[in-house]
C-alpha positions as a Markdown table, in Angstrom:
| # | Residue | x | y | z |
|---|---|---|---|---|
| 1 | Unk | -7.5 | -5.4 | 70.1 |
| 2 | Unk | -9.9 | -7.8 | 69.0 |
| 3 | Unk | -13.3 | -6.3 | 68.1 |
| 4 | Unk | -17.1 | -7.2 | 68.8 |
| 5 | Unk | -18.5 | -8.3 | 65.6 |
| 6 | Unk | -21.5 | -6.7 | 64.3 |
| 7 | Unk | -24.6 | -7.8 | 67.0 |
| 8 | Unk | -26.6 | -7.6 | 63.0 |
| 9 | Unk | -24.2 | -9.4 | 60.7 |
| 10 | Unk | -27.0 | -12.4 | 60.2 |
| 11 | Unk | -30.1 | -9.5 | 60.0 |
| 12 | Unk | -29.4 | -8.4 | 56.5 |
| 13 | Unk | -28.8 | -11.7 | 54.9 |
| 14 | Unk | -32.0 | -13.0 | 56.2 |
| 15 | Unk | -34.0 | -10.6 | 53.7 |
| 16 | Unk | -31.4 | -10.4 | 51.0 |
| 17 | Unk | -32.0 | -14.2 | 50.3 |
| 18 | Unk | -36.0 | -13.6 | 50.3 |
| 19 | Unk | -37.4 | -16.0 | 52.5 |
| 20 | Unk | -34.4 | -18.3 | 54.0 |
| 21 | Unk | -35.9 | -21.8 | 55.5 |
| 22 | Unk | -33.1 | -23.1 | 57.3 |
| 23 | Unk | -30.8 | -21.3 | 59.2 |
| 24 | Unk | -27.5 | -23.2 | 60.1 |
| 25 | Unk | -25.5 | -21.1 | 62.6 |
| 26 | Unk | -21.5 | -23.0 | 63.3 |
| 27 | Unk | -18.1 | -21.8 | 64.5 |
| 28 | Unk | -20.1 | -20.5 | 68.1 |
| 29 | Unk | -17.7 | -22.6 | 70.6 |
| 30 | Unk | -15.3 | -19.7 | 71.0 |
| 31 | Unk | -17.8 | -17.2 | 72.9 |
| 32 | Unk | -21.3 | -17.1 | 74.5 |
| 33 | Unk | -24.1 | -16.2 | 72.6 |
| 34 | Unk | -24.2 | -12.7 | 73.9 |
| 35 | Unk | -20.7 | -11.8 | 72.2 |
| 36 | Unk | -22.1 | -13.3 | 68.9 |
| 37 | Unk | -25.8 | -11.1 | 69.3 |
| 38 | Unk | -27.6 | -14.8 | 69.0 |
| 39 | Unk | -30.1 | -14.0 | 71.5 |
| 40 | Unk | -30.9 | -10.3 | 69.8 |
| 41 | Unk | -31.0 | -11.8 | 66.5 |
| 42 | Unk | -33.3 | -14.7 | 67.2 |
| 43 | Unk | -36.0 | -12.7 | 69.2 |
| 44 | Unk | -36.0 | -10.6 | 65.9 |
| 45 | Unk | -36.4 | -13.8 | 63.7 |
| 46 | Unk | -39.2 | -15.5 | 65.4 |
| 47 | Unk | -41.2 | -12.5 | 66.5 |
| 48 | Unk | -40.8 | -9.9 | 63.5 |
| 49 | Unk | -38.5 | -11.1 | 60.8 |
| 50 | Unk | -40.5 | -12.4 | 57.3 |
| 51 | Unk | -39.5 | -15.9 | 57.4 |
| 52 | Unk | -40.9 | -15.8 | 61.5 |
| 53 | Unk | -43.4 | -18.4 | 61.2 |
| 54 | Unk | -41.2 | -21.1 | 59.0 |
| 55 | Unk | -38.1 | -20.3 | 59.6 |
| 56 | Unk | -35.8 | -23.5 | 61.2 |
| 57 | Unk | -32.7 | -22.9 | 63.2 |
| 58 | Unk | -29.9 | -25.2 | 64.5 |
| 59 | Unk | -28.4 | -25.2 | 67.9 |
| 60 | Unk | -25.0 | -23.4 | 67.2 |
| 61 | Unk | -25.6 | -20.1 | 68.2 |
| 62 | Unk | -22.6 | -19.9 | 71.3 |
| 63 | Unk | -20.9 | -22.3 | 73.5 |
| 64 | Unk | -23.0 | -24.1 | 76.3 |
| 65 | Unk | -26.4 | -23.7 | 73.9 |
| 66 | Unk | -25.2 | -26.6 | 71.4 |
| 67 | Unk | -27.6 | -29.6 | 72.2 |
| 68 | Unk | -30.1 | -27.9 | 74.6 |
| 69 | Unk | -31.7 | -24.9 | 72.9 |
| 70 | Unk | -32.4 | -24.6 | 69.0 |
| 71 | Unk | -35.3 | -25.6 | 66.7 |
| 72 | Unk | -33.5 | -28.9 | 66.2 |
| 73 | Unk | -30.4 | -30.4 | 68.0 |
| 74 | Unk | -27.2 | -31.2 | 66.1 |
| 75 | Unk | -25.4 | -32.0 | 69.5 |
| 76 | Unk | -22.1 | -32.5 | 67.5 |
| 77 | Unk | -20.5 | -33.8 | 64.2 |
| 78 | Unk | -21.8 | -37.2 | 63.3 |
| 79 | Unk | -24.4 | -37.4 | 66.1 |
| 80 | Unk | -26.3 | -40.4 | 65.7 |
| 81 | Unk | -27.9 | -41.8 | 69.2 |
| 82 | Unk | -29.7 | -45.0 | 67.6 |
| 83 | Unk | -32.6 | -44.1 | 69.3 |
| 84 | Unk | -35.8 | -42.1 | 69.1 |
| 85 | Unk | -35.2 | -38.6 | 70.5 |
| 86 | Unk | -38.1 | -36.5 | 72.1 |
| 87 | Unk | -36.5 | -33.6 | 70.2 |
| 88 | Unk | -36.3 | -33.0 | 66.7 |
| 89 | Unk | -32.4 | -33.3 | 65.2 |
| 90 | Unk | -30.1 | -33.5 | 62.8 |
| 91 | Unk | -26.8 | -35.9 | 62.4 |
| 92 | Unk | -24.4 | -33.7 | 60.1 |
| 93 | Unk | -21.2 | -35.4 | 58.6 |
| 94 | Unk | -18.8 | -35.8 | 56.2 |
| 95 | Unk | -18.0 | -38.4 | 53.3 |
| 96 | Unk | -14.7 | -37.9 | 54.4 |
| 97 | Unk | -14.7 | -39.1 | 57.8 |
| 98 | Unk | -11.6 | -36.6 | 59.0 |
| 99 | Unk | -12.7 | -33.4 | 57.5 |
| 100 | Unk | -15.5 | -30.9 | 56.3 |
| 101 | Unk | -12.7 | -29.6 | 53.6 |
| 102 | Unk | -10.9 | -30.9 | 50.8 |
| 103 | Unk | -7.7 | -32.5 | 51.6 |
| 104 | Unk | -5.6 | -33.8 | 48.3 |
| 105 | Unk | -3.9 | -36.6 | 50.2 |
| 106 | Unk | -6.9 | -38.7 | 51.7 |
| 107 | Unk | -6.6 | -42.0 | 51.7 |
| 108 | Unk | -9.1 | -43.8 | 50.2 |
| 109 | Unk | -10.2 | -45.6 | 53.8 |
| 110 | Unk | -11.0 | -42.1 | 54.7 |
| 111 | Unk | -14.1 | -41.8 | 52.6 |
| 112 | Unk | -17.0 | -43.4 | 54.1 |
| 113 | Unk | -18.2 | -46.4 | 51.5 |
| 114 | Unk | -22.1 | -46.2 | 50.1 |
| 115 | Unk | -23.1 | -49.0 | 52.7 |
| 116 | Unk | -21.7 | -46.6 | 55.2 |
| 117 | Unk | -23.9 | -44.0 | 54.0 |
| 118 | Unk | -27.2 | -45.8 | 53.7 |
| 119 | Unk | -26.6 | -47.6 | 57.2 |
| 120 | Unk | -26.3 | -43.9 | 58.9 |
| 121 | Unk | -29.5 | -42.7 | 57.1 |
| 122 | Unk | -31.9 | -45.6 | 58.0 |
| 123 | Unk | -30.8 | -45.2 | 61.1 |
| 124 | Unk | -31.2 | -41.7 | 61.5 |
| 125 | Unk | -34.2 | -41.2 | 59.7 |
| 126 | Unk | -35.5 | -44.6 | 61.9 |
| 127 | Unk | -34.9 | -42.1 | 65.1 |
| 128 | Unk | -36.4 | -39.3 | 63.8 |
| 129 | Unk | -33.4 | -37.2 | 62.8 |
| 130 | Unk | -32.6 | -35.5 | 59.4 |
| 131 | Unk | -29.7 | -36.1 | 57.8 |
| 132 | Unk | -26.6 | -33.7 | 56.0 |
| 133 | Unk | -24.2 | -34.8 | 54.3 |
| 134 | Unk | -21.4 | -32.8 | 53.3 |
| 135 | Unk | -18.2 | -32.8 | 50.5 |
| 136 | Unk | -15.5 | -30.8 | 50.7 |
| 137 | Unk | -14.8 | -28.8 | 47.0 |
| 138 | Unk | -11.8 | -27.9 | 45.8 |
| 139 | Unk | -10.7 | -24.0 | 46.2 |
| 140 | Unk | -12.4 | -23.5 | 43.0 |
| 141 | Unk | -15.3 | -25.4 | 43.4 |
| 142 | Unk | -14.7 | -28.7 | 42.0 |
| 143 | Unk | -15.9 | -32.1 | 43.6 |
| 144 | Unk | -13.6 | -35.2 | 43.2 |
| 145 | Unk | -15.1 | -38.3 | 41.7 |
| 146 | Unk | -15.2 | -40.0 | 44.6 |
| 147 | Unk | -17.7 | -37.5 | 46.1 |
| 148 | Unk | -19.5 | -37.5 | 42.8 |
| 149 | Unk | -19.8 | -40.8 | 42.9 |
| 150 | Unk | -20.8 | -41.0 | 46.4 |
| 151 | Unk | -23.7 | -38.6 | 46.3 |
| 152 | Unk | -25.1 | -40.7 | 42.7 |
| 153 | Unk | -25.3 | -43.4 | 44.4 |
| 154 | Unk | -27.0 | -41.7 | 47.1 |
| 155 | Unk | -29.8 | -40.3 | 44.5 |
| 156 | Unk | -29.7 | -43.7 | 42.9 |
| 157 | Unk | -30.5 | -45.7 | 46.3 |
| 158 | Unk | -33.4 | -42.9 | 46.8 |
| 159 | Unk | -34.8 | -43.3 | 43.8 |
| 160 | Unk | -36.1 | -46.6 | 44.3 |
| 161 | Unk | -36.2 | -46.5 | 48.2 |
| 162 | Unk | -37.3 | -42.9 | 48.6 |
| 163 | Unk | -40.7 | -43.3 | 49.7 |
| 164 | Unk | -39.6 | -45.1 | 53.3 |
| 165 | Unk | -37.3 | -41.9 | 54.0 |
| 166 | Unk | -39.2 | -38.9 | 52.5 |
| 167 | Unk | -41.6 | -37.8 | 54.9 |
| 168 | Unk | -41.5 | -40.6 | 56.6 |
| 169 | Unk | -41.7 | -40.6 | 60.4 |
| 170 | Unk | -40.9 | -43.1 | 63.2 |
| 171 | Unk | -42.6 | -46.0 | 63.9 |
| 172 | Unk | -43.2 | -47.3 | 67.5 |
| 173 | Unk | -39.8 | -49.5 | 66.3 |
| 174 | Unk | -36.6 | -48.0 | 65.3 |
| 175 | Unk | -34.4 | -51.1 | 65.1 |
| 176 | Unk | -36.6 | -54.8 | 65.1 |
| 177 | Unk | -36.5 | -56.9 | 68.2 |
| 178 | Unk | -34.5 | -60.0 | 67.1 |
| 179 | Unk | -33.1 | -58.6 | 63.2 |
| 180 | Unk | -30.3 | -55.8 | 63.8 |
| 181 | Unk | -30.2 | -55.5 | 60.0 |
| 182 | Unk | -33.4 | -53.9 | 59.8 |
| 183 | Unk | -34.3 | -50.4 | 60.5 |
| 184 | Unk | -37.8 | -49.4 | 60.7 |
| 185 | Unk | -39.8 | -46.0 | 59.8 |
| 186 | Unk | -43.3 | -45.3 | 59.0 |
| 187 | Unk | -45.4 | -43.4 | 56.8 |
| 188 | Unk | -49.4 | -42.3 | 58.2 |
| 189 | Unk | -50.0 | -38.7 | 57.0 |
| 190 | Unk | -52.3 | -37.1 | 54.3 |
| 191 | Unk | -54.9 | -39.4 | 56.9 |
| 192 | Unk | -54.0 | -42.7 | 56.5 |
| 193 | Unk | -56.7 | -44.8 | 58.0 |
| 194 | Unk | -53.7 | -47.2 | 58.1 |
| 195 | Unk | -49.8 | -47.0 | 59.2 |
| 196 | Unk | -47.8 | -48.2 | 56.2 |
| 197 | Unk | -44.6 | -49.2 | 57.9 |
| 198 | Unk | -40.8 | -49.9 | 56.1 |
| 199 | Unk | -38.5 | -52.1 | 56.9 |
| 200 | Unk | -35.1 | -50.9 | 55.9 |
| 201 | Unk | -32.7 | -54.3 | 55.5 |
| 202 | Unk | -29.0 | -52.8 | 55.5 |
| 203 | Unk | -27.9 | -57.4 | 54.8 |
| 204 | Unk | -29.9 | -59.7 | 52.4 |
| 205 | Unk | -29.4 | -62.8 | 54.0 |
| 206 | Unk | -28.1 | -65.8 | 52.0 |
| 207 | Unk | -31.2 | -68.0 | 52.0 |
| 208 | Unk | -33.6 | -65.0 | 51.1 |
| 209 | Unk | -35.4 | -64.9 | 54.3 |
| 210 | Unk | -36.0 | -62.2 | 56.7 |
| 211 | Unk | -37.2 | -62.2 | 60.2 |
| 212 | Unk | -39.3 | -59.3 | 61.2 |
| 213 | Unk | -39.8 | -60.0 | 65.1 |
| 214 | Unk | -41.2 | -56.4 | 65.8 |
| 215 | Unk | -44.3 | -57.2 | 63.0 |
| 216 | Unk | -47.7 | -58.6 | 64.7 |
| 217 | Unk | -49.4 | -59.1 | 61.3 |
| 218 | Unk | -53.5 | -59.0 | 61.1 |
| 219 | Unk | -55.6 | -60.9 | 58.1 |
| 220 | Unk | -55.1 | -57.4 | 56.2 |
| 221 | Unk | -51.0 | -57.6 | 55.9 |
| 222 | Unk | -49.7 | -57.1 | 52.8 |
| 223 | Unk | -45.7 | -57.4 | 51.8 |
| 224 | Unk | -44.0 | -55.9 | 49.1 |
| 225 | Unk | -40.5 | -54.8 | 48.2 |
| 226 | Unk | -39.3 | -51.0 | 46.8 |
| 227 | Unk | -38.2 | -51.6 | 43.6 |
| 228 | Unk | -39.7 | -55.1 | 43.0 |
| 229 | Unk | -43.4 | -56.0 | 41.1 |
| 230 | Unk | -44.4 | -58.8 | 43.1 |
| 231 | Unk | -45.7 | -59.2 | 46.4 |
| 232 | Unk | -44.0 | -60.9 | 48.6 |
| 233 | Unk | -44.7 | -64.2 | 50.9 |
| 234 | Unk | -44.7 | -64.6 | 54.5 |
| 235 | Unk | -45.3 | -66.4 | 57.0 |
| 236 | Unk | -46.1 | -65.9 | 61.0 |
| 237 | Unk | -42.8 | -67.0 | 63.0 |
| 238 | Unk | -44.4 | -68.7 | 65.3 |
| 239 | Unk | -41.0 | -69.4 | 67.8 |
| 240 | Unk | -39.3 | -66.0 | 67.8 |
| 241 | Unk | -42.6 | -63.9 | 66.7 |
| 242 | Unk | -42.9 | -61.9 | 64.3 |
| 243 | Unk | -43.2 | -62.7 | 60.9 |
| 244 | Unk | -40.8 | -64.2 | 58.0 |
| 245 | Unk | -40.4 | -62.5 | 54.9 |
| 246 | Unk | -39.5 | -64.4 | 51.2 |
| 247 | Unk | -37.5 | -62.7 | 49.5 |
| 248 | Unk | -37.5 | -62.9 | 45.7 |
| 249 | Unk | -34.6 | -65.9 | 44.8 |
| 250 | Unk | -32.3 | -63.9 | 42.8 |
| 251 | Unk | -29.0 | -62.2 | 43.3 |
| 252 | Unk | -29.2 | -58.9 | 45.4 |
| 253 | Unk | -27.0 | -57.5 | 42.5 |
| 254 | Unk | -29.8 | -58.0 | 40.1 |
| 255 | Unk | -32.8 | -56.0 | 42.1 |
| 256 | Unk | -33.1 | -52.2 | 41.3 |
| 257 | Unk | -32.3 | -51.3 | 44.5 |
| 258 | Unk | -28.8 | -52.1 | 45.8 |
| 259 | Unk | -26.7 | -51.9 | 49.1 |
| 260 | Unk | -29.7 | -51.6 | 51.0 |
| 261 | Unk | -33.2 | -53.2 | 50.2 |
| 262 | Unk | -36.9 | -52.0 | 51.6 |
| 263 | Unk | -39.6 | -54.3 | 52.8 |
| 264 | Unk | -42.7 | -52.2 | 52.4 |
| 265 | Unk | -45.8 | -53.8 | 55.1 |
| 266 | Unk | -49.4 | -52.5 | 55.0 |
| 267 | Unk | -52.3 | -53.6 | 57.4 |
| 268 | Unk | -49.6 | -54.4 | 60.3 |
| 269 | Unk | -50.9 | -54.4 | 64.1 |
| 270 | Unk | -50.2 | -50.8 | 64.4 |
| 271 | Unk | -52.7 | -49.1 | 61.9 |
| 272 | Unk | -54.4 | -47.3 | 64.8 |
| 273 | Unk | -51.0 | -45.5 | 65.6 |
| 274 | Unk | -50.9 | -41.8 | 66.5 |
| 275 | Unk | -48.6 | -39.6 | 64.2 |
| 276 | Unk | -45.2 | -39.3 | 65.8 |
| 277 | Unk | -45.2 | -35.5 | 67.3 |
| 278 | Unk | -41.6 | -34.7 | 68.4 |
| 279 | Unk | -41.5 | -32.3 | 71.2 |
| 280 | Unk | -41.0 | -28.5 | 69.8 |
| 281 | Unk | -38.7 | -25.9 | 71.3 |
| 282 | Unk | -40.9 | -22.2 | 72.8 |
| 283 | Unk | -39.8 | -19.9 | 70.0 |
| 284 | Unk | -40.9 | -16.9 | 71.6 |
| 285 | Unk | -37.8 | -15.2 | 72.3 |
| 286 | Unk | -37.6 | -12.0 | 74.5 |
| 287 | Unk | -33.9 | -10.5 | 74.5 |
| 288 | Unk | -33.0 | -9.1 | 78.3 |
């Protein structure tokens, strides 16, 4: 006889680690959410627990929920619809593209490649999704190099690119008009007066020159790169629209940044934009 789990297992380890920010609920496909308790336990958490008012919660809480109720959407492994979503989400994969685990005979075409990486977060992070990225440990813990060595280059990307991801949010572009190397997000909180826009270029072309065709400069535009101490000329495109970015005339291996290169624009037509406000789920839950 197979027996009803515990309609409280999640209540105690919502206090016991203090104030939890994120809770990521997985393995519900098997049963509804009234065998797991999902619908008892969130009413609890949104309406009474400590954590009610900043507490986030996936959308893996039993089978048929998945993609249409949840604090954000994760929809399914490696969900990544390339376009802006009126919901908040979240693309969750793996660096090894056939499992969350650890498996000792991987190939090495099994592990995604940094530029694989990098692509799926501009593009995510374009559409207004967060991003996690898992690795799959050893039974005791350990990470293989080549996870190590993934998630470094990772941290090293950010660190000179970090400003066009961290809060960041999309702007009225996610991928430009006429350059499908470039992914766009945007940056207009702490009240900007001004939209400072990034354009994230996942190819540096071989004559240095970018096409921006979703960019209607003004007499305030200014162009820089992440990583790079000089500004930047342009020039309007006046054929395809748009503008055309210099780039500086050196190898792509010698610039801070590599496998993926950021075009920072201020003073861009948009400056007036509104905030991006993604729709939010009613978290007032009332258990029948």
């Amino acid at each position: 006889m197979i027996r009803r789990p515990p309609r409280s297992t999640l209540f105690p380890y919502t206090t016991l680690f203090r104030s939890p920010e994120v809770i990521w609920s997985d393995g519900d496909w098997e049963a509804p959410d009234f065998y797991w308790g999902s619908t008892e336990f969130l009413a609890w958490l949104y309406n009474e627990s400590p954590v009610k008012d900043t507490v986030v919660t996936n959308d893996r809480w039993g089978y048929g929920i998945m993609c249409r109720h949840g604090g954000y959407l994760t929809c399914s492994d490696r969900y990544n619809p390339g376009t802006l979503q009126r919901r908040k989400w979240e693309n969750c994969l793996t660096i090894d593209k056939k499992s969350w685990g650890y498996r000792r005979n991987a190939p090495l075409s099994d592990y995604m490649t940094i530029e694989e990486i990098i692509t799926t977060i501009a593009m995510t992070v374009s559409c207004g999704g967060n991003v996690l990225l898992n690795v799959g440990p050893t039974a005791d813990g350990f990470i293989d190099p080549i996870f190590e060595e993934r998630l470094r280059q990772v941290g090293q990307w950010l660190s000179v690119n970090g400003e066009a991801i961290y809060e960041s949010v999309p702007w009225k572009h996610q991928n430009d008009t006429i350059n499908g190397n470039v992914w766009y997000t945007s940056n207009n909180s702490s009240g900007r007066s001004r939209v400072i826009v990034f354009a994230i270029l996942l190819k540096w072309p071989s004559d240095n020159l970018v096409s921006l065709g979703s960019i209607v400069s003004s007499s305030k535009t200014k162009v820089t790169l992440l990583g790079y101490d000089e500004p930047l000329d342009w020039v309007e495109d006046e054929v395809a629209g748009g503008i055309v970015v210099s780039l500086p005339s050196v190898s792509p291996a010698q610039m801070r940044s590599q496998w993926a290169w950021t075009i920072k624009l201020i003073g861009v037509e948009s400056f007036n934009q509104a905030p991006f406000k993604p729709e939010l789920p009613e978290v007032k839950i009332i258990p029948g």
